[in-house]
FIGU-54212 format. One record per atom (N, C-alpha, C, CB): residue in one letter; residue number from 1; x negated, y negated, z. Coordinates in steps of 0.001 Angstrom, whole numbers. Each point is the difference from the previous one (the first is absolute). Glycine has a CB too. Layout:
FIGU-54212
R; A; NUM; X; Y; Z
...
//
This chain:
FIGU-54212
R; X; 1; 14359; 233173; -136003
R; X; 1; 953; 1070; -229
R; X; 1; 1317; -282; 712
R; X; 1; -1894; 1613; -249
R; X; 2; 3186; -1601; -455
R; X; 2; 888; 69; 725
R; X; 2; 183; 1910; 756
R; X; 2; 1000; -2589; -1736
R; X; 3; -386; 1992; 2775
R; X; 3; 587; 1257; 624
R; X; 3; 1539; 326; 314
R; X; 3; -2148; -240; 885
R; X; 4; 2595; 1226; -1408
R; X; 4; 1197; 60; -773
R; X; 4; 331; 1380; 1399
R; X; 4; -500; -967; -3545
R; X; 5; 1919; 491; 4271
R; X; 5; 293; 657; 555
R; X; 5; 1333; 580; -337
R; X; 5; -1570; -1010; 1247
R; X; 6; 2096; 2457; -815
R; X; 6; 1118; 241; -398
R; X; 6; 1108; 357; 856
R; X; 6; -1275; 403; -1621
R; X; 7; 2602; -983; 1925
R; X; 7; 684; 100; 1092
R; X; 7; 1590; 826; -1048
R; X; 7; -1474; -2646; 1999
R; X; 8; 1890; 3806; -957
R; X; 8; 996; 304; -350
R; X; 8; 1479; -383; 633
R; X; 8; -1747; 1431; -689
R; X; 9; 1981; -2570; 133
R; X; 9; 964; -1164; 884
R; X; 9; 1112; 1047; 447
R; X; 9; -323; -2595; -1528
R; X; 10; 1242; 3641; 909
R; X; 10; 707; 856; 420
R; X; 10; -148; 759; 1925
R; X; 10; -145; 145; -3113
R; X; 11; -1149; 484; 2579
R; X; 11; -286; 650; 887
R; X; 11; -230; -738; 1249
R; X; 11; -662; 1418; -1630
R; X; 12; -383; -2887; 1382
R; X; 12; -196; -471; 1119
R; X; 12; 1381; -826; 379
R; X; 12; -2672; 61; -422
R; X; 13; 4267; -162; -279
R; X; 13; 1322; -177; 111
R; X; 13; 340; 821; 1461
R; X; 13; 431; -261; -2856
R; X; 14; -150; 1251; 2230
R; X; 14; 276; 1569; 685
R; X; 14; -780; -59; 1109
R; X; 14; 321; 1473; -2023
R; X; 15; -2074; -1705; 2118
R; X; 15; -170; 374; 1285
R; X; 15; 801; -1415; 1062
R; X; 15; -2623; 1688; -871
R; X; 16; 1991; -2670; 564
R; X; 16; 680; -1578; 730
R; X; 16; 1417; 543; 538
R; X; 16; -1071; -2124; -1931
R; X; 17; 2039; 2395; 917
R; X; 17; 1547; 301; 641
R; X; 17; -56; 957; 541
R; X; 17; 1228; -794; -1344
R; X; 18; -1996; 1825; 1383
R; X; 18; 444; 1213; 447
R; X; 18; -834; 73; 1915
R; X; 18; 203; 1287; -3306
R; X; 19; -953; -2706; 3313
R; X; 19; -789; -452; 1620
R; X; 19; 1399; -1134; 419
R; X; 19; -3563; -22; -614
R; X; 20; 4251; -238; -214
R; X; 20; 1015; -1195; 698
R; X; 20; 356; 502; 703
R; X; 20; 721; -1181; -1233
R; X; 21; -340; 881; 2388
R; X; 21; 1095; 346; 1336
R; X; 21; 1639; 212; -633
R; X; 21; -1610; -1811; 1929
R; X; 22; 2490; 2253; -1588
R; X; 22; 943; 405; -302
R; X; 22; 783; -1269; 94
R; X; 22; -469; 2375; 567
R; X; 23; 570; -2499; 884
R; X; 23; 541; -784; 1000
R; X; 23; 26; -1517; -1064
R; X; 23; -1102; 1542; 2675
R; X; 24; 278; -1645; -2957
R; X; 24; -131; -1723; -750
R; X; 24; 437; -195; -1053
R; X; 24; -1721; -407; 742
R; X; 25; 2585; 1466; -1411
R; X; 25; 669; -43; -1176
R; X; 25; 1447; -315; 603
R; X; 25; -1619; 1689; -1511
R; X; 26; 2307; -2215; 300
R; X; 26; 1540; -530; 7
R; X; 26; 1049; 1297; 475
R; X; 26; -588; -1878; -2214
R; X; 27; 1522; 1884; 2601
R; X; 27; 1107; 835; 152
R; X; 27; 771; 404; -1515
R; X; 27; 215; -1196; 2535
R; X; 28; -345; 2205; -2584
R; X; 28; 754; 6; -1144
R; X; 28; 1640; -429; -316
R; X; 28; -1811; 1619; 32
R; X; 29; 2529; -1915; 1192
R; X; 29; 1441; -194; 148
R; X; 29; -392; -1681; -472
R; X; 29; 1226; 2117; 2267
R; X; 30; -2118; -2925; -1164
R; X; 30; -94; -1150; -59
R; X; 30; -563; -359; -1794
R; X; 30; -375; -22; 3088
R; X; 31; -320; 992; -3366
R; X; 31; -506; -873; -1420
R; X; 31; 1211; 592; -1141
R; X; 31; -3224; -70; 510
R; X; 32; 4120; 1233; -614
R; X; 32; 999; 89; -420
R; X; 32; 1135; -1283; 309
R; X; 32; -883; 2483; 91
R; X; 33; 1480; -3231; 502
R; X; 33; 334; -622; 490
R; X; 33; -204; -1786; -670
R; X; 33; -248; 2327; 1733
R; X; 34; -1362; -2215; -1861
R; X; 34; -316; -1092; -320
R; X; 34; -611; 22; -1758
R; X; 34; -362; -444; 2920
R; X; 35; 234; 1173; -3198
R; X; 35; 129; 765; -1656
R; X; 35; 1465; -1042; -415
R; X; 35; -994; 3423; 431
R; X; 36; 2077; -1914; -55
R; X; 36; 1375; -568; -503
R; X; 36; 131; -1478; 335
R; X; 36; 1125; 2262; 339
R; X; 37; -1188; -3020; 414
R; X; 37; -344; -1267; 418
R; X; 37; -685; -657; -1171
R; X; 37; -164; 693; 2415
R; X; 38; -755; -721; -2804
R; X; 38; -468; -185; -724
R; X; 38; 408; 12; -1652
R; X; 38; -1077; 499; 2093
R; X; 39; 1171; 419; -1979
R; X; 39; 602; 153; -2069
R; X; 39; 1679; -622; 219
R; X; 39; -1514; 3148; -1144
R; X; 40; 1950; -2992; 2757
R; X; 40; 1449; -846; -91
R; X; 40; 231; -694; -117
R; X; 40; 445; 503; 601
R; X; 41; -1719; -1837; -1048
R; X; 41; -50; -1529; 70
R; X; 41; -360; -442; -1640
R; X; 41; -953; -124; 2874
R; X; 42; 984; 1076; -3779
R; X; 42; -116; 155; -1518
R; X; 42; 1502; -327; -283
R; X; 42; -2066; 1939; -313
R; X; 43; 2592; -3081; -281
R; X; 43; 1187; 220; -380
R; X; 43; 977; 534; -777
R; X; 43; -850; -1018; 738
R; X; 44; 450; 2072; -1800
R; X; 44; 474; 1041; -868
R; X; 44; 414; 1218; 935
R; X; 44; -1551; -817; -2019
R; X; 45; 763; 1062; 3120
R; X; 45; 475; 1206; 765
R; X; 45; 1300; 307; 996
R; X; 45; -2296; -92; -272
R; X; 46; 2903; 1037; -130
R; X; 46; 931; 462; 1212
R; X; 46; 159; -334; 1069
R; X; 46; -239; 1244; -736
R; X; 47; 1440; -1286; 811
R; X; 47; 63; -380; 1737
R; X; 47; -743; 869; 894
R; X; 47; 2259; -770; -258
R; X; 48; -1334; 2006; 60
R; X; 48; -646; 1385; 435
R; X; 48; -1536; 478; -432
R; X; 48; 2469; 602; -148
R; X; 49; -3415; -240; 331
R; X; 49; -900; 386; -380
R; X; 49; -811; 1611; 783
R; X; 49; 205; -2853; -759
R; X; 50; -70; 3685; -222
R; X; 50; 9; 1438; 693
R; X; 50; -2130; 286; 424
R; X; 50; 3048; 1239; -2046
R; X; 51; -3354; -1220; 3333
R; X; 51; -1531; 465; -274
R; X; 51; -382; 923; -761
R; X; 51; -223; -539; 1738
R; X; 52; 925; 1173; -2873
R; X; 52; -669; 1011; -1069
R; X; 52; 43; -1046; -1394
R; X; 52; 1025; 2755; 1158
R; X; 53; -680; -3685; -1075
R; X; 53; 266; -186; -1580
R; X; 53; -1420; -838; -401
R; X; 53; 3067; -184; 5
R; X; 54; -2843; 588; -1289
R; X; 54; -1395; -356; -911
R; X; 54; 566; -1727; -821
R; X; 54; -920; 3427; -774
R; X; 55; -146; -3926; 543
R; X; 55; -86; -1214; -464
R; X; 55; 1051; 147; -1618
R; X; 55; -2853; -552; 1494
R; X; 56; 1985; 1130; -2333
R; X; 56; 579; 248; -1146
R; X; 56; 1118; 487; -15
R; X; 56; -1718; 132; -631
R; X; 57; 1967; 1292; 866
R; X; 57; 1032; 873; -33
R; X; 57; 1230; -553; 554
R; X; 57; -1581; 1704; 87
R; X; 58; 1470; -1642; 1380
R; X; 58; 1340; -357; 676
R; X; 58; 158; -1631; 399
R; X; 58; -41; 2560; 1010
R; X; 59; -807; -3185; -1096
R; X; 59; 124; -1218; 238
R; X; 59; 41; -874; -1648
R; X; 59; -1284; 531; 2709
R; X; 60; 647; 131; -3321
R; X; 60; 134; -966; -1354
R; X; 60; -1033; -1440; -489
R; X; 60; 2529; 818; 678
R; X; 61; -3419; -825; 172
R; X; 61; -1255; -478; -92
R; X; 61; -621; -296; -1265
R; X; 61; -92; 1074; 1853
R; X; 62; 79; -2454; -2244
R; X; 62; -838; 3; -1270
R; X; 62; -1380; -337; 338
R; X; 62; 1899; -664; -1409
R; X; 63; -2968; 257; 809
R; X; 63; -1685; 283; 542
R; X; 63; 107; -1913; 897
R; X; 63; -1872; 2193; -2936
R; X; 64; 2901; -3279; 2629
R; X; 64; 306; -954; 977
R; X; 64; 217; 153; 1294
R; X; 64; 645; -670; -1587
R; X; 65; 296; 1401; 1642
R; X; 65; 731; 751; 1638
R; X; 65; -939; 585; 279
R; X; 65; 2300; 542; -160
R; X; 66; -2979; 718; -493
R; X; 66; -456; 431; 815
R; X; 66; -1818; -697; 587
R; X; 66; 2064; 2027; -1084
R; X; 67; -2524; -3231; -79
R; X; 67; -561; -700; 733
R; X; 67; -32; -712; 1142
R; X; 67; -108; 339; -1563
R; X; 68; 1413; -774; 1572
R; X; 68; 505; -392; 1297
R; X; 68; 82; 794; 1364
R; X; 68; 1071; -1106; -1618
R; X; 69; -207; 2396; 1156
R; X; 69; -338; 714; 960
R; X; 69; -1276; 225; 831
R; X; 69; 1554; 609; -1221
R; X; 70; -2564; -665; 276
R; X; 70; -1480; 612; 494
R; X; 70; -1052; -1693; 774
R; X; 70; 17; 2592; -2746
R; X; 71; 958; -3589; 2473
R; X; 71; -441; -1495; 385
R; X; 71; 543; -68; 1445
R; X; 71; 155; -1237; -2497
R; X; 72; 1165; 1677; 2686
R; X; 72; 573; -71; 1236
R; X; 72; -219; 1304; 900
R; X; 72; 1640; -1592; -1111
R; X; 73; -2554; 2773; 677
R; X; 73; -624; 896; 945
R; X; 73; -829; -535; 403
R; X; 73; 419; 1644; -711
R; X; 74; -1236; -2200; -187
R; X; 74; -1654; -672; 347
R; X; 74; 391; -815; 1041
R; X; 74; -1300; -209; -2346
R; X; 75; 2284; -885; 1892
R; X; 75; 390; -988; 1276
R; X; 75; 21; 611; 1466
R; X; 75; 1487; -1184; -1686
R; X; 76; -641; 1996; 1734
R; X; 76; 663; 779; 1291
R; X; 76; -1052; 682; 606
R; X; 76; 2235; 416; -941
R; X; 77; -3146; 485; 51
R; X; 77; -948; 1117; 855
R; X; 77; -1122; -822; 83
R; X; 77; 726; 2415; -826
R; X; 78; -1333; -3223; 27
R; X; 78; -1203; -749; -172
R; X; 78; -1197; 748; -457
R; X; 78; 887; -1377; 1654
R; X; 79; 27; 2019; -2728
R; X; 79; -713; 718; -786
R; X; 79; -471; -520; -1875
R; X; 79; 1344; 1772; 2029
R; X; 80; -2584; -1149; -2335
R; X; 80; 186; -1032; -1281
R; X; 80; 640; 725; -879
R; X; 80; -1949; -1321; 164
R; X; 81; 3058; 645; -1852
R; X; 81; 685; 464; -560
R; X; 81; -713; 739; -925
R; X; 81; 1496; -1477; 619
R; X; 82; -3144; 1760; -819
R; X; 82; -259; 840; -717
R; X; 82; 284; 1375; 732
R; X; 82; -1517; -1632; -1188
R; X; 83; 824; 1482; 2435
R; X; 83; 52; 1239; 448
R; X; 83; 1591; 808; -217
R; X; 83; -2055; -964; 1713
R; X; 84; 2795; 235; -1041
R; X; 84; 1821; 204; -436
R; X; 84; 179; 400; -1145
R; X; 84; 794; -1672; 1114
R; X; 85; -730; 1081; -2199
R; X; 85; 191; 434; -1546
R; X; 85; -511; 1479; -354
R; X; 85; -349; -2531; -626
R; X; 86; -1080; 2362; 1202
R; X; 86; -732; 1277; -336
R; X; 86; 433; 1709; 885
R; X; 86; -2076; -2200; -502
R; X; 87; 3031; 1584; 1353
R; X; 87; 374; 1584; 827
R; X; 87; 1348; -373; 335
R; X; 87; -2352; 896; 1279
R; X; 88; 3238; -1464; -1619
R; X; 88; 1533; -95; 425
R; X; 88; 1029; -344; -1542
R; X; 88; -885; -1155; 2866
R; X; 89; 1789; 1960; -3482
R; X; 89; 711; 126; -885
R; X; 89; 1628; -179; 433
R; X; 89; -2043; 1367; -975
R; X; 90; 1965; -981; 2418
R; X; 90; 1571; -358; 585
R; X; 90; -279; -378; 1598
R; X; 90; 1527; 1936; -1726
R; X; 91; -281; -1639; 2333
R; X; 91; 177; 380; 1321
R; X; 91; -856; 593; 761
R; X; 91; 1706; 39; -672
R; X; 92; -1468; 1138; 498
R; X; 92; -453; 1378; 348
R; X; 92; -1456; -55; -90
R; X; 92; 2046; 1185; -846
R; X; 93; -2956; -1917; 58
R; X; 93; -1354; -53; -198
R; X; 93; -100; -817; 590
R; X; 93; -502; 753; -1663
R; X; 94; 1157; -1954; 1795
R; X; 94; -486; -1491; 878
R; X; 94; -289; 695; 1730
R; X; 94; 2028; -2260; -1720
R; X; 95; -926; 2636; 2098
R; X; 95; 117; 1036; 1295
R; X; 95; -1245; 375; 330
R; X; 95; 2068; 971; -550
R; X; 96; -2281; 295; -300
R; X; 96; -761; 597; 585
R; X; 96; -1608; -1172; -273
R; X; 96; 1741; 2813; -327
R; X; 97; -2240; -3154; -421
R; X; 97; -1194; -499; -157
R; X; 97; -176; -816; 854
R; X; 97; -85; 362; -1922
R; X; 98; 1757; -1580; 2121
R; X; 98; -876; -873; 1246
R; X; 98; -119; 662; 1453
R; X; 98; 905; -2170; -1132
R; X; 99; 281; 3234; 1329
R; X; 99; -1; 673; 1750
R; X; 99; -1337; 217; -133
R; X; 99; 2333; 1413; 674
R; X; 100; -3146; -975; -1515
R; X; 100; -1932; 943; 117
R; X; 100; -992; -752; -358
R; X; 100; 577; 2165; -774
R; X; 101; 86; -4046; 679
R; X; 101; -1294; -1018; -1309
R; X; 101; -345; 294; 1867
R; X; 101; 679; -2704; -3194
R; X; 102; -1921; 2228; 3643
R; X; 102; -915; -422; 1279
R; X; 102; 303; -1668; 162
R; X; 102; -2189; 2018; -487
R; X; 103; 2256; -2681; -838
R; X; 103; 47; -1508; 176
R; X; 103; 1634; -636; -239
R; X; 103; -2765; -51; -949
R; X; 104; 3348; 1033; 1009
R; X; 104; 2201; -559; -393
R; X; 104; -199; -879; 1420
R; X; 104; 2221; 2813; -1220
R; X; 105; -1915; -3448; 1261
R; X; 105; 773; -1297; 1009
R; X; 105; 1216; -186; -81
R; X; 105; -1604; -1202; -138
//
């Protein structure tokens, strides 16, 4: 007989982050900082680059760039680019997801 177990990957998500220590997560100034850093080394982008702007909208991102974009987060946080793709659409999402990932470097 196989034995077929059932895990609710969410929940057991939620509990894991919600036991992380605070303390061992990134600064949010420092990973703001290194975000813009980051998408600033894409060469289509602004000099200027505002921490609210979105990939598409205000930056102008075609699904290239913004591959890129999500290649040079992975680089920086040492995070993988699925996870990235799957919860960051701009700035403002990159921010907040890596200041709270447990594993951003």
């Amino acid at each position: 007989r196989k034995l077929s177990i059932k895990i609710n990957i969410n929940k057991l998500n939620r509990k894991f982050l919600s036991d992380f220590p605070k303390a061992a997560l990134l600064p949010k100034e420092l990973v703001t900082e290194r975000v813009i850093a980051s998408i600033s080394k894409i060469k289509s982008v602004p000099e200027k680059i505002s921490p609210s702007a979105y990939f598409v909208a205000d930056l102008g991102f075609d699904s290239f760039l913004i591959k890129e974009a999500y290649e040079n987060l992975s680089s920086e946080f040492c995070i993988p680019v699925e996870s990235i793709a799957a919860n960051v659409i701009g700035i403002p999402d990159a921010i907040s997801y890596l200041s709270n990932h447990p594993k951003a470097r």
